[in-house]
N, C-alpha and C positions, 0 to 999 in steps of 0.2 A: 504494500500500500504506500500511497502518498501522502495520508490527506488523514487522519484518525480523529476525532470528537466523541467523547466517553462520557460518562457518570457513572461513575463506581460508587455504589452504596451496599453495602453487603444486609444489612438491615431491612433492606426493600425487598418490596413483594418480586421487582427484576433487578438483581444487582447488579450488572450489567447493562448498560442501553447503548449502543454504539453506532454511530453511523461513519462512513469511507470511502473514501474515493480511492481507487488503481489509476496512478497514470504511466504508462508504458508506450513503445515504441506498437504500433499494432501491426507490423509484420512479425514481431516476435510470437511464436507460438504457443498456446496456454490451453486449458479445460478449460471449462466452466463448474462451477462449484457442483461436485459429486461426490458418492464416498468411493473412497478409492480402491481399486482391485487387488494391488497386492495388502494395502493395509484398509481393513471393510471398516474399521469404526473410527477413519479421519473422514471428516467430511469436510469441505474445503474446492476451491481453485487449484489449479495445477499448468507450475513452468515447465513446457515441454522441450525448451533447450537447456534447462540444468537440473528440472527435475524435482525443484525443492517446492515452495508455497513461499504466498505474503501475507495468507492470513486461512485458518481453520481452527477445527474444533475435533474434538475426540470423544465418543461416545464415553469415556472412562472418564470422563470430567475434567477434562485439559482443554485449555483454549492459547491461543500465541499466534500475535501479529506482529509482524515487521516492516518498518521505513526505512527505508536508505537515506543515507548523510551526504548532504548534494556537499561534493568535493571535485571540481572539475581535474578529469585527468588522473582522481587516484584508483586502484585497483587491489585486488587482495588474490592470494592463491586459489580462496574457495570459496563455493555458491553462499551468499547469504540469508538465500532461499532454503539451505540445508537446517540453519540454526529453528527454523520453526517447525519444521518434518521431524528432526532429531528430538527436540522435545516432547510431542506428540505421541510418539511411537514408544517411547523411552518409561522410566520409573520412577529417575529421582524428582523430589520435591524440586518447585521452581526454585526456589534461594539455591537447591545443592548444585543445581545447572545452571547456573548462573555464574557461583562461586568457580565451577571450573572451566566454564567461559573466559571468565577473567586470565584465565595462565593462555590461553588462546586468540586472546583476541586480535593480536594483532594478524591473522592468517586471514581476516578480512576485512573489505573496505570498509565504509562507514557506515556504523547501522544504528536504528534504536530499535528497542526489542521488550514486547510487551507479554508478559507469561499468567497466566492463573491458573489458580489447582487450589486446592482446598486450605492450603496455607493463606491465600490472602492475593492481591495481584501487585506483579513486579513490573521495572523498568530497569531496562540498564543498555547504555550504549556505551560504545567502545572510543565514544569522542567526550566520554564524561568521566568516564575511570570509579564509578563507583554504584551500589546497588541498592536500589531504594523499593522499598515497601510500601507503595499507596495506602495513604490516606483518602478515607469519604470526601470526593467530590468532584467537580467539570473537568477533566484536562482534555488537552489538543498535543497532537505530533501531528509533524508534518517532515521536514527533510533538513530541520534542526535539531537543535535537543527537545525535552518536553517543555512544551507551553512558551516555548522561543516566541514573543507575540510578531509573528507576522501576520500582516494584515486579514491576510486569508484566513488563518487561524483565531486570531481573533474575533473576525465577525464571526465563523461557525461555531465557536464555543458559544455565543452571544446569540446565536438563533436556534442553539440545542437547549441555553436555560431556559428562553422564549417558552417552544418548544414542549417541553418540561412544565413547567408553568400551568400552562393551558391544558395541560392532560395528553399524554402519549398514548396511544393504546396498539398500536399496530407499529409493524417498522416502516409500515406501508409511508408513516406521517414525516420520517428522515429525510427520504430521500429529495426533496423540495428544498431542503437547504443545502444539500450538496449538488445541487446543480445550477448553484449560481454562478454567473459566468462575468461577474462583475469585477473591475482590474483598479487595483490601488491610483490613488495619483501616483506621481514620477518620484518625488520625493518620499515616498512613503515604504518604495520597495527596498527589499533586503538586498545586498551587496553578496553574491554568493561566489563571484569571478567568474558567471559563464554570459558578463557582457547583458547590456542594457536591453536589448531587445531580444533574447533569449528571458529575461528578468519580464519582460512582461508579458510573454507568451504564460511564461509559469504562475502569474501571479492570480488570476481565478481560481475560487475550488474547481470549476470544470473546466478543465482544458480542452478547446477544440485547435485541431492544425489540421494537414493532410498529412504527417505523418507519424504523431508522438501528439497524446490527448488523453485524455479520461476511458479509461474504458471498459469499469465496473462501479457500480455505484451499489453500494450496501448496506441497508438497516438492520439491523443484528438487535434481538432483546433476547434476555435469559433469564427464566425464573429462577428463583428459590429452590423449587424443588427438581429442576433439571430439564424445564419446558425452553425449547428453545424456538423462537421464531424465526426465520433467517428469510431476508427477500432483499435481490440483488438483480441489476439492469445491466444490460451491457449494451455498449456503442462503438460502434467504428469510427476512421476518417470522419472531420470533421463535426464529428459527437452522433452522429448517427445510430438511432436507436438501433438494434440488434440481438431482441429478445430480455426475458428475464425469467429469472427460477422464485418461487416459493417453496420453501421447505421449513415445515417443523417436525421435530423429532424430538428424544426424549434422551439426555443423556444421566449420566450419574452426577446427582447433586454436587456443583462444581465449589458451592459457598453456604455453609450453614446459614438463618436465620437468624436474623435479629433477635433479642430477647424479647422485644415489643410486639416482634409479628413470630414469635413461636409460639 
């Protein structure tokens, strides 16, 4: 993913609410969110030039998304697509993969990396050097660190409390804020070194060009007790619709209950 707007409350009747943008090159080749045939209880997107994900779920109550750290020109030995498949499939707690992330991290380029499992949900990127334990409430990644406020970021934290506010009941109600295609003033944008006009192609949540754009939009909510709803759009060139999946299934209660709502 590019583009992440969260509210983690573990206390709530969905601890989780999350909406997201994918912006990627669209000749690069991908699935569409399924469970996957050699491992049946990820369910998830799939990069079919390296093989890994940006964002899924595991029927055994593991969730893990990933953004890339816009670093023009750097590179790493390995997929960092791999880092959110390897925890999915795997056993240890997020903190313990995490912690041994940390002796590895430098074998790839720049990421941030969002984990939960029954422990609680984590962040940690390898351009921040250290591993944090979410506290209740709004955050944003985008292809900074977290909550880096770029403009983009900012208003979609700001139309997810909206949002919130007014009563969310579907994921169906997300995706309208992540398909705003509205571009910072000039002064407003981030300085990333990939050059001024590159700077305002990326600067909407929904990027349209003819070849590098948005090209999954996804409302994500997950109960308490392991309801998950997932509904996600895709588009081609130029943001061109391209279908969409609804799916809810039922995984293993990923976050205990609040004492207020137990």
């Amino acid at each position: 993913m590019c583009l992440i707007a969260f509210r983690w409350d573990p206390a709530s009747e969905h601890p989780l609410i999350m909406g997201a943008n994918r912006d990627e090159f669209y000749q690069r080749p991908a699935q569409k969110a399924h469970f996957w045939h050699d491992h049946p209880e990820l369910f998830g997107g799939r990069d079919l030039q390296a093989g890994g994900t940006w964002l899924a779920i595991s029927t055994r109550g593991r969730l893990a998304a990933l953004t890339n750290y816009r670093e023009p020109g750097s590179g790493g030995e390995r997929s960092r697509g791999e880092l959110v498949h390897h925890f999915l499939i795997g056993h240890m707690s997020a903190a313990d993969y995490l912690q041994e992330l940390e002796s590895c991290q430098q074998l790839y380029a720049g990421f941030n990396l969002l984990l939960g499992d029954a422990s609680g949900l984590w962040y940690f990127s390898n351009r921040a050097a250290h591993i944090r334990s979410l506290s209740p409430g709004v955050y944003g990644l985008c292809n900074g660190l977290l909550d880096t406020p770029w403009p983009k970021l900012v208003s979609l934290k700001k139309a997810l409390h909206h949002t919130l506010d007014a009563g969310l009941s579907v994921p169906e109600d997300i995706l309208p804020l992540l398909h705003d295609s509205a571009c910072p003033e000039i002064d407003d944008l981030p300085d990333t070194g990939v050059g001024l006009e590159r700077e305002k192609m990326l600067a909407p949540c929904f990027i349209r060009s003819s070849h590098y754009g948005t090209r999954n939009c996804l409302g994500l909510m997950i109960g308490a007790q392991g309801h998950v709803h997932w509904y996600e759009q895709y588009y081609g060139p130029q943001g061109q619709a391209e279908g969409q999946i609804r799916q809810q299934l039922s995984i293993a209660p990923v976050w205990p209950r609040g004492p207020e709502l137990s």
